[in-house]
N, C-alpha and C positions, 0 to 999 in steps of 0.2 A: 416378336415385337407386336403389342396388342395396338391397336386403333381402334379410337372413335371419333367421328366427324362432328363438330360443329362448330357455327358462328362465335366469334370471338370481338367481342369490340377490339378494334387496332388499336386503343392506347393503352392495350395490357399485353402487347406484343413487343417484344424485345429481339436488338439483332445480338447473335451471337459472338461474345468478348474474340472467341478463336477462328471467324468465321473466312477460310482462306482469302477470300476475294475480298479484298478490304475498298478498292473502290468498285461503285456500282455502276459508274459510265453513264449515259446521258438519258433519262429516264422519262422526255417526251413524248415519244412514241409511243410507250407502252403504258405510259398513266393517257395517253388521249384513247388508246384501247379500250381500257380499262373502264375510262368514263361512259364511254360509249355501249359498251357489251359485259361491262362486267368480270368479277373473276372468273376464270374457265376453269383454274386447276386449284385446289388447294393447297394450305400450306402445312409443311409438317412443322410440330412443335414440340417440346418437352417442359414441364413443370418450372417453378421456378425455387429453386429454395428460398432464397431471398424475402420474398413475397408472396402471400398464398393469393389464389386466383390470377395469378400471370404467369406469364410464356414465354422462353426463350426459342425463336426461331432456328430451327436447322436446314427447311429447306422453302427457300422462300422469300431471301431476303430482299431482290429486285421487287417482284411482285409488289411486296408490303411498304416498301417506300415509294412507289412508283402509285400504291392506290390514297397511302397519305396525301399525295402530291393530286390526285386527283377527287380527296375530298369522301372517299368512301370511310364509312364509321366500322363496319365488320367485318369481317373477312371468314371463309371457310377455314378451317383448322381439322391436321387430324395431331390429334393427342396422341403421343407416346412415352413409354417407359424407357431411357435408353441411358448406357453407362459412359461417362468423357469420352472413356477409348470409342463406341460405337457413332457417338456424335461427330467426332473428327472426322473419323473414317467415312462414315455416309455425305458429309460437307465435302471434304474433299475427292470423293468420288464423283459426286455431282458437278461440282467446278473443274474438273481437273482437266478434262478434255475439249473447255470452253477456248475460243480463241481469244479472247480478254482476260484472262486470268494469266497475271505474270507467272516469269519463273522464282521468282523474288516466291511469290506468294506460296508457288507448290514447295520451295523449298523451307519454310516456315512450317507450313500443315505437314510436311513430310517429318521434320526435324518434332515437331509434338509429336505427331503420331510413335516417334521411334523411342521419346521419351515417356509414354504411358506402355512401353513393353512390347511395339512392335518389331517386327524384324525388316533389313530388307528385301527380303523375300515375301512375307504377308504383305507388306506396303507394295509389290510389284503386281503381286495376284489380285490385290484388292481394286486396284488403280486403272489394271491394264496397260501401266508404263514398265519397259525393261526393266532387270536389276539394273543394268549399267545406267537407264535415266535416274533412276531413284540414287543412285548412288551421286550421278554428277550435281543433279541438283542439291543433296545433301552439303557437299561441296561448299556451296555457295553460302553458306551459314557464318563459313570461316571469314569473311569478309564482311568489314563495317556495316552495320545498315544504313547510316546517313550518308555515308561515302558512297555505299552501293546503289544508292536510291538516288544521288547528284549525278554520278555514271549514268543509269538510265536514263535519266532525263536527256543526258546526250546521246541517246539512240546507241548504246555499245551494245554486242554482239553478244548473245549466250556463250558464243565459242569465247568471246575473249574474255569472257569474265569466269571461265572454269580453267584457261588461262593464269589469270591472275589468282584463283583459290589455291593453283599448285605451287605457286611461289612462297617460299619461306615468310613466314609471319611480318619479319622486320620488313619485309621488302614489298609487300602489297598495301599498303597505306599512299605509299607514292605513287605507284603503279596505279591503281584505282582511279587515284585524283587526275590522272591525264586520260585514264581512257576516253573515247569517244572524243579529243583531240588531234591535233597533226605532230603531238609529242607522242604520244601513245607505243606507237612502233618500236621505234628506238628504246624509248624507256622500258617496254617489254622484254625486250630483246637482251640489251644490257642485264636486267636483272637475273632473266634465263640463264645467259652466259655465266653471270656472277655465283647463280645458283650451284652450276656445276663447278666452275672452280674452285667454290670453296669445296666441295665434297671432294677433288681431286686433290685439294693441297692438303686437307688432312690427312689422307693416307702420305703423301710425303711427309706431313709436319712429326705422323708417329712415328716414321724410318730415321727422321734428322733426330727424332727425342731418343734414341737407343742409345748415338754416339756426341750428341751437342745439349749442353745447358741453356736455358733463355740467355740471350742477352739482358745486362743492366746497366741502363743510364747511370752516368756517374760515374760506376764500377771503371766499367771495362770500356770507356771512350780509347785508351788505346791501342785495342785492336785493331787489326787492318781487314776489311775486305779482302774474301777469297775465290766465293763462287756465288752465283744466286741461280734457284734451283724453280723452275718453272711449276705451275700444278702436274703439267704431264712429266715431269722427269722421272727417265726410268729407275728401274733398281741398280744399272750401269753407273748412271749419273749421280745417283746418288753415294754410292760406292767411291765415285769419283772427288766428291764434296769431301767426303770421307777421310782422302788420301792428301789430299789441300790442306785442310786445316786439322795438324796433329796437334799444334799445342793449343792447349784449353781450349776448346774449340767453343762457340756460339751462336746460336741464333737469332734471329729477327721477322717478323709479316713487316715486307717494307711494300707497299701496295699490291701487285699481284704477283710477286715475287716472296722465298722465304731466301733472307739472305746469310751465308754463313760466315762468320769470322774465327779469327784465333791470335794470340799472343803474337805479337813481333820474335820472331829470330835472332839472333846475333849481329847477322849483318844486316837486317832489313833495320834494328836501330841506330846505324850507323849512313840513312839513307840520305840527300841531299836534301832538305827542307822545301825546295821550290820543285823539285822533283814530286815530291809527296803533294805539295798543292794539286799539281798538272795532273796526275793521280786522279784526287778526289776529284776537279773540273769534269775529267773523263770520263772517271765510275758516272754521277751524276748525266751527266749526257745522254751514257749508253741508257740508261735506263729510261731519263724522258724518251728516247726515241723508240725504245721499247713498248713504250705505251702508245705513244703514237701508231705504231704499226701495228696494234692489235687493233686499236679504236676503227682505222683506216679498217684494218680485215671485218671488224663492225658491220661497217659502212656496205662491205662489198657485200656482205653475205644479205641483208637489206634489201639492196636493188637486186638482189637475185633471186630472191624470195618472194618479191614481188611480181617479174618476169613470170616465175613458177605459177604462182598464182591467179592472173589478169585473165578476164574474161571479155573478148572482145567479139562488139556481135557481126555477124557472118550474112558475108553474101557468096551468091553461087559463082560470079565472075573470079571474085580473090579464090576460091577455094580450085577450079581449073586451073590456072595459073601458080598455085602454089603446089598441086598435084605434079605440074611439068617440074617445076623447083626439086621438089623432094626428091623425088626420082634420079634425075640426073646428078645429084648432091649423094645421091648413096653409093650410086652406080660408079663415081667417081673416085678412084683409089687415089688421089693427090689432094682432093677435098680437103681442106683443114676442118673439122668438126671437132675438135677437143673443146672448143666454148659450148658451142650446140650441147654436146653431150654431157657437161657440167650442171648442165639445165634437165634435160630432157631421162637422159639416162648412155649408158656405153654402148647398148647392143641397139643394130637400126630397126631391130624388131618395136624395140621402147617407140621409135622415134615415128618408125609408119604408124603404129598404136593411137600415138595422140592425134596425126595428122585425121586417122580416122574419126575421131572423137570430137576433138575439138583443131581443126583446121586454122582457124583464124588467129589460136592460141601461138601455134606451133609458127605461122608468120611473125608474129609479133615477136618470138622466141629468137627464130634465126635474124632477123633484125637487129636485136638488142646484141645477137652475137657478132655479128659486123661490128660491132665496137671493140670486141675483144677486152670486155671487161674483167680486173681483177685489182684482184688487192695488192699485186705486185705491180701491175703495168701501170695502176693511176694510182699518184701517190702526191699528194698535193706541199711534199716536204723533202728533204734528202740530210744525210753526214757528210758535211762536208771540214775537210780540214784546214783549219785559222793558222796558219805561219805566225802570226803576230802575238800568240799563246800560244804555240806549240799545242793546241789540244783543239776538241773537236769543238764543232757550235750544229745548229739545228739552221739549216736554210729553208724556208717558207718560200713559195713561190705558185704561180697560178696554173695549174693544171689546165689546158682550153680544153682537151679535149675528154676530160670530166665534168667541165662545164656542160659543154654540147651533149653529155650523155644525162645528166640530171634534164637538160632542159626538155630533150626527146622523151623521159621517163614521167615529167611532170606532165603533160601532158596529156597522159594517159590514166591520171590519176592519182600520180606518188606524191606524198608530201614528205617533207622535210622537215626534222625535228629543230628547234634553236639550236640546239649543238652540234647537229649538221652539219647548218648555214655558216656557223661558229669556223666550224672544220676546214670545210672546203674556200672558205674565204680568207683563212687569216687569222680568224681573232681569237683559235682556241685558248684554253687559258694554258695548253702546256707550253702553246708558242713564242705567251709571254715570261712563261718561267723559265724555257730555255734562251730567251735575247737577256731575261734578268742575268742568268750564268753566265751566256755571253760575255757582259759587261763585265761581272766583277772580275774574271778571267785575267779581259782586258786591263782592267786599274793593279789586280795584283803584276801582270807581265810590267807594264809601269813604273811600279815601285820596284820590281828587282833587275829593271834592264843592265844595271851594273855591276850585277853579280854574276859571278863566274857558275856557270852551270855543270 
């Protein structure tokens, strides 16, 4: 790379179109320098095609707006010969290990650099950043710029935003928009879950397509309901589906379920009519409380991950005192620790580990286990069964004492997404879908109270 140095008037100086650092930050201090002492270092530059006798800036860009701002007409320059790829490469080596230069940014300069032929391994050696940062940040490309750039604005996390790039395409446009929100968690989380389930029901959806045809509206309305087959249903279960529905057998995605049907029988067409209602009432049911009880396992794995997580700061009194705790908690063969060690891990090696480590964690841990929280124990709904239908209905009712553990968790920091608050309060929408069943239940038992069942 040849150089020679000299004076440049600044209004033939150009910043560069790809220049990673796209803001330059608060430029005061160092135009009051500048005014005062002058430039100290030079700036590199390269020709312009555009223009003959101007310069596209490569290293130097603060400086040259910063000496505009302070009024200087020249600037030192050294001239170079240099090719796209070597101008990125030296821009973004320069910037790359600055504390003001986002990730947003390195992941731009990374993503050209990989687009004029580099690798990420030349991009790791060049950089002095791991494969695996040049990869993560690579990552981040997959995600909106205006979206990603609204997200930072609200202070979201590099972790959560490599997070959100691993999520399927459709699913991070909504994701993104709540990061850096008190929806964020939830919406995360759900999408995660949603992620793996669907990889999980396709390998079922291709076992049910060996021996069942789609379902079609119109067609085959009547079919009856036979099995609905979870993402995790084994090969067992599936086999079982199997053996349910021999005639014509078909399929359906009825939300997180694949449900199987088949042709009526002989005698299943000869069924009672208000039988068959009480039926569908049922199927129906089962399955809103289905979903209920996942949302709820949601919820729990949530506040547990949270527990897992929390960083509480420490003093040497709590840490004495939780030393006698721990101790006596291990030593203790009647101890209940099955909560503890949901958290922490099974063997008390895990458990002395953290206390080592993080102490004040490990309090807060066995704390939250005195609640005995799960997705079975608090449950803010039940099946309960309606005499007056003969079929089931969904009961809503206030959990107190997942009240008192939201409000012990908030706290500490937890927030709560709307559909949360939705949850544990009452107002989810499945609650109102299943009092809507309820009803109509109701008005059919009604109209056929004087028919012989």
């Amino acid at each position: 790379m040849n150089r020679s140095l000299v004076m440049l008037a600044i209004e033939k100086l150009y910043p560069h179109p790809d220049n990673p650092r796209k803001n330059l930050g608060d430029l005061t201090e160092l135009s009051d320098s500048i005014r005062q002492n002058g430039v100290m270092q030079n700036l590199t530059v390269v020709p312009r095609e555009e223009e003959e006798g101007t310069y596209t800036i490569i290293i130097g860009h603060r400086r040259c707006a910063a000496a505009k701002k302070a009024g200087i007409a020249e600037l030192p320059c050294a001239i170079v010969e240099l090719s796209k790829r070597d101008q990125i490469g030296i821009m973004l080596c320069e910037n790359m290990q600055r504390s003001d230069i986002t990730a947003i940014e390195q992941a731009e300069s990374m993503q050209l650099m990989l687009d004029l032929g580099e690798t990420v391994d030349s991009i790791a050696a060049s950089t002095g950043f791991t494969k695996k940062t040049v990869k993560d940040r690579l990552k981040l490309n997959k995600l909106d710029k205006k979206s990603l750039q609204k997200a930072c604005d609200r202070q979201v996390t590099l972790t959560d935003l490599l997070r959100i790039a691993e999520l399927n395409e459709d699913q991070q446009a909504d994701v993104l928009a709540k990061a850096g929100t008190h929806n964020f968690n939830d919406a995360l989380k759900r999408a995660q879950d949603e992620k793996k389930r669907k990889e999980k029901l396709e390998r079922v959806l291709q076992k049910v397509s060996e021996f069942a045809r789609p379902y079609e509206n119109g067609k085959d309305v009547s079919q009856k309901w036979r099995i609905s087959l979870r993402p995790e249903a084994s090969d067992a279960d599936i086999h079982q589906a199997k053996a349910f529905a021999d005639l014509d057998p078909t399929y359906d995605i009825c939300g997180t379920y694949i449900t199987i049907r088949s042709a009526l029988s002989n005698e299943e067409k000869g069924e009672n009519p208000i039988q068959k209602q009480r039926k569908i009432f049922n199927d129906k049911i089962d399955e809103i409380y289905e979903r209920l009880v996942q949302i709820n396992e949601h919820y729990y794995e949530l506040r547990k991950k949270f527990v897992q997580e929390i960083h509480i700061p420490s003093t040497a009194y709590v840490e004495q005192l939780l030393s006698v705790y721990v101790e006596k908690m291990l030593d203790n063969p009647y101890s209940d620790k099955s909560y503890l060690t949901a958290l922490v891990g099974k063997e008390s090696g895990e458990i002395r580990k953290k206390f080592s480590t993080r102490p004040q964690d490990l309090l807060f841990s066995l704390i939250y286990a005195e609640y005995k929280d799960s997705a079975r124990n608090y449950r803010p709904f039940r099946k309960d069964w309606a005499t007056e239908t003969q079929s089931w209905k969904v009961k809503v009712y206030e959990e107190r004492k997942l009240v008192d553990l939201y409000e012990f968790l908030q706290k500490y920091g937890y927030e709560l997404s709307d559909d949360e608050k939705d949850f544990i309060n009452g107002k989810h929408e499945l609650y109102r879908a299943a009092e809507d069943l309820y009803r109509q239940a109701v008005e059919f038992a009604n109209a056929n109270s004087k028919s012989t069942v």
